[in-house]
C-alpha positions as CSV (number, residue, x, y, z in Angstrom):
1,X,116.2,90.7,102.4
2,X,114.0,87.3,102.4
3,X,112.1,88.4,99.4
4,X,113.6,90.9,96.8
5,X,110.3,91.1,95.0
6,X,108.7,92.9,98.3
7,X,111.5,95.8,99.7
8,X,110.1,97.2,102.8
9,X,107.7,100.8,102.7
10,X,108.8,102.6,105.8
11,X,106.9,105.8,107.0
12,X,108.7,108.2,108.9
13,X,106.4,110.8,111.5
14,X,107.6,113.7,113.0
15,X,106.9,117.4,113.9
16,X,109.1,120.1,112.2
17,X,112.4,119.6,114.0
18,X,112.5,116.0,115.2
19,X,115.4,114.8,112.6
20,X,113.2,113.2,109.9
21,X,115.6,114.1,107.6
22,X,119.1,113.8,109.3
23,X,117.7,110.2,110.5
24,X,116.6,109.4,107.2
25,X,119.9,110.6,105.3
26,X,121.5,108.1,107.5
27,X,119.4,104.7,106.6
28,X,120.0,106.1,103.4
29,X,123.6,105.4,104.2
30,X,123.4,102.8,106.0
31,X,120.5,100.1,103.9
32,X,120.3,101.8,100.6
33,X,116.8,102.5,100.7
34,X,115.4,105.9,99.3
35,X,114.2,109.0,101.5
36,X,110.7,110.6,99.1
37,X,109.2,113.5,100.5
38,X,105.9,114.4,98.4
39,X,107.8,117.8,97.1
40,X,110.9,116.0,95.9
41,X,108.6,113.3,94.0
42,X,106.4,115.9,92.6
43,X,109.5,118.2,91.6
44,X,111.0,115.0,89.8
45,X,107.8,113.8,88.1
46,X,107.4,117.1,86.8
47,X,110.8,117.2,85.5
48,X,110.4,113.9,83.9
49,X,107.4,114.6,81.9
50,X,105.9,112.0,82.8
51,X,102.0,111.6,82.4
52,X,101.3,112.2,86.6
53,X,104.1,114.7,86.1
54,X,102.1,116.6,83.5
55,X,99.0,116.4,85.5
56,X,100.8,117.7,89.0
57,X,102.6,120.6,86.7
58,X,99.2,122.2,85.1
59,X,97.9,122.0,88.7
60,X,100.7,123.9,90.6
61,X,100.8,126.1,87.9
62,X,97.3,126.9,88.4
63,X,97.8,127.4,92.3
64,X,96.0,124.7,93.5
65,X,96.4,121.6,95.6
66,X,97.8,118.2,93.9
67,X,95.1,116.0,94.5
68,X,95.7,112.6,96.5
69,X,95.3,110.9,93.0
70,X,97.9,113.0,91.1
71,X,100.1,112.4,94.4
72,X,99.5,108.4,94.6
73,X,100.3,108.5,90.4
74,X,103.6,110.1,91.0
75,X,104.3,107.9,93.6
76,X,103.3,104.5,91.6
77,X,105.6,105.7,88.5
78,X,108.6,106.4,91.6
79,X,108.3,103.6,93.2
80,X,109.2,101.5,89.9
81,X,112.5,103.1,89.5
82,X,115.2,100.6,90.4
83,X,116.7,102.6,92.8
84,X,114.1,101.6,95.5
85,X,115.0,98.3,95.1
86,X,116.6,98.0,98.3
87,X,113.5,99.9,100.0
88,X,111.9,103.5,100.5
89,X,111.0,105.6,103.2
90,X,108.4,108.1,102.9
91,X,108.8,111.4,104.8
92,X,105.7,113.5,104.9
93,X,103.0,111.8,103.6
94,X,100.8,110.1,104.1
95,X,99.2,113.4,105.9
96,X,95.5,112.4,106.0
97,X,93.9,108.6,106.7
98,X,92.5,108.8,103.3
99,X,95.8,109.2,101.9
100,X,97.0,106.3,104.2
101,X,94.4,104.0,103.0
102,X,95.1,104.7,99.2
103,X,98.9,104.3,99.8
104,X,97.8,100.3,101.4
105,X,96.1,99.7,97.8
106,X,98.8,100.8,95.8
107,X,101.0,98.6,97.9
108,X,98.9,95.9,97.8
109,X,98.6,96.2,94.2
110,X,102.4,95.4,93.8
111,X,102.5,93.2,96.5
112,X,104.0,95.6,99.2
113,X,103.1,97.1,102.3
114,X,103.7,99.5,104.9
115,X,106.6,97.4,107.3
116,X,107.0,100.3,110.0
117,X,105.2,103.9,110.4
118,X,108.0,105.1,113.0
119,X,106.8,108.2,114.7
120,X,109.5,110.2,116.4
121,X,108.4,111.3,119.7
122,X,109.4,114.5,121.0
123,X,109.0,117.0,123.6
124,X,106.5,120.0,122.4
125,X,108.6,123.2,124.3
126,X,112.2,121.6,123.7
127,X,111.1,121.2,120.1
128,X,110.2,125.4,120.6
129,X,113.7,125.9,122.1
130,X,115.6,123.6,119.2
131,X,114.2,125.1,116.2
132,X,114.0,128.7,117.6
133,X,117.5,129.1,117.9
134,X,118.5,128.2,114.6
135,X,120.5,129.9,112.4
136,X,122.8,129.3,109.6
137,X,126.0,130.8,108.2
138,X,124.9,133.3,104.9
139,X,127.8,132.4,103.0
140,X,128.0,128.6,103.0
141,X,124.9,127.4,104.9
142,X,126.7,125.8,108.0
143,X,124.0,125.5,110.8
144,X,124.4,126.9,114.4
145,X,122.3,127.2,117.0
146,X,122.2,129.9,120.2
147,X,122.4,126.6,122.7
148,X,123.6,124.0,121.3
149,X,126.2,124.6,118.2
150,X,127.9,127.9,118.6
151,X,130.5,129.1,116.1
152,X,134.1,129.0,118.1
153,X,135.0,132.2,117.5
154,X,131.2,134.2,117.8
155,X,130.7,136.2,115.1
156,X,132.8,134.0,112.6
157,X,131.9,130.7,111.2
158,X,134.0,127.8,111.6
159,X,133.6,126.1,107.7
160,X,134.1,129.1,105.6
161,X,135.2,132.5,108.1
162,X,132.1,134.2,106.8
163,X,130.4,136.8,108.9
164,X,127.3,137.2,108.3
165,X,124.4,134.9,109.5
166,X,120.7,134.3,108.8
167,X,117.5,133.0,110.0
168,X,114.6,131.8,108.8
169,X,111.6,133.9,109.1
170,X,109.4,131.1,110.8
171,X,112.2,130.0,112.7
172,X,110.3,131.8,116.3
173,X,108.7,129.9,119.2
174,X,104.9,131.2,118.4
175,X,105.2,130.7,114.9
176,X,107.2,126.6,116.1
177,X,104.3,126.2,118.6
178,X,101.8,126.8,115.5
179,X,103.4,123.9,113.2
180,X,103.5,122.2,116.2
181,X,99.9,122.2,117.2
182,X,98.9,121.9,113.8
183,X,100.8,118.6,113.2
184,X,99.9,116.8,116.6
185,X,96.0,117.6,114.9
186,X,96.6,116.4,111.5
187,X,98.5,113.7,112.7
188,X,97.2,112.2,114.9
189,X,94.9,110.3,113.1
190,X,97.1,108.6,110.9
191,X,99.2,107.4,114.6
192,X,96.1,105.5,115.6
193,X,95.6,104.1,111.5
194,X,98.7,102.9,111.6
195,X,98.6,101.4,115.3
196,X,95.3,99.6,114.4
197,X,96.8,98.0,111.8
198,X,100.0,96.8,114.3
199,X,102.9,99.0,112.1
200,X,103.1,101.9,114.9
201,X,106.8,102.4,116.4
202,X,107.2,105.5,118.3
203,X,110.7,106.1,118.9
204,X,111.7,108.5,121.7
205,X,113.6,111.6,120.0
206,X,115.3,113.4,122.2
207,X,118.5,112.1,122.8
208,X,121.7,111.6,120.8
209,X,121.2,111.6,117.2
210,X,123.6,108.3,117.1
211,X,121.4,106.5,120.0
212,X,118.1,107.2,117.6
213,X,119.2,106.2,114.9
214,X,120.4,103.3,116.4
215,X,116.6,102.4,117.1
216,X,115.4,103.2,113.8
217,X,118.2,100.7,112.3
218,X,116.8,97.8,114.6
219,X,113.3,99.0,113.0
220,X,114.6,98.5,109.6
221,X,116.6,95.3,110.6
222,X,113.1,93.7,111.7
223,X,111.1,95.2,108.5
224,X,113.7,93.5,105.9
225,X,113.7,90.6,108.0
């Protein structure tokens, strides 16, 4: 990296069942940097005590939303660990422009920025059929799927022999086409934030995970660059 005092911010966009999180487990891997999702840094503020951990705990408890500024707080106090030395990338928010714009001035406040906002472009009704067909092994978790990933002998999974398998209750194509439409709404104002400001890389998604994440390497190539 040219300047270890700035590691790069990367944002990754999706829809529920693009890969965020199997392409972000793998520049994990690959650069070191650190995947935070908003429940994971919430979850670990709160078990840290910390003063933005207390704040997010006695507002969960109470049932309500984390506000933006609770949210933002967590993620100053995370982003000082020295484990994002080598870089972060978020996954999941920011959700709203307003959230966007207060993530720039906490950047900007340490001297950081946002190097890449990759949004992973995918096809709406292939998304339906991919996420639909989902189902995982009860005893051990393996994942399957009706068209792509059968077990080898049906009936019996191939890690652990178990027999019985599950699903997940939202795992059905009008529930898939809801998250679906509700994400191309919410998001789609942070795609055109973050093309404005010249950080937008769509990435098509539909091919082999290895070619993907091939493109999102050159991404992260350019950003520490």
């Amino acid at each position: 990296m040219s300047d270890a005092t700035t590691p790069p911010v990367l944002i990754l966009l999706g829809p529920p069942g693009a890969g965020k999180g199997t392409q972000a487990r793998m520049l994990e891997e690959k650069f070191g940097l650190v995947q935070l999702s908003t429940g994971d840094l919430l979850r670990g503020a709160v078990a840290a005590g910390t003063e933005a951990g207390k704040a997010a705990k006695a507002v969960m408890e109470a049932g309500q939303l984390v506000s933006d500024e609770i949210v933002i707080a967590v993620l100053k106090d995370r982003l000082g660990d020295d484990d994002t030395a080598n870089g972060v990338i978020l996954d999941g928010f920011p959700r709203t422009t307003a959230q966007a714009e207060a993530l720039d001035g906490l950047l900007a406040s340490s001297g950081q920025k946002i190097n890449a906002a990759i949004s992973l472009e995918v096809e709406d009704e292939a998304m339906v059929e991919r996420i639909s067909g989902r189902y995982t092994c009860a005893e051990c978790g393996e994942g399957y799927h009706d068209s792509f990933k059968k077990p080898d002998v049906d009936g019996i999974c191939d890690k652990c022999g178990g027999t019985e398998f599950k699903r997940r209750a939202d795992d059905n194509a009008e529930t898939v086409r809801s998250r679906l439409a509700a994400y191309h709404e919410q998001t789609a104002p942070l795609i055109d934030f973050y093309k404005g400001r010249g950080v937008l890389q769509e990435v098509a998604a539909m091919g082999a995970i290895e070619e993907i994440a091939a493109k999102l390497s050159e991404i992260v190539e350019q950003a520490k660059a």
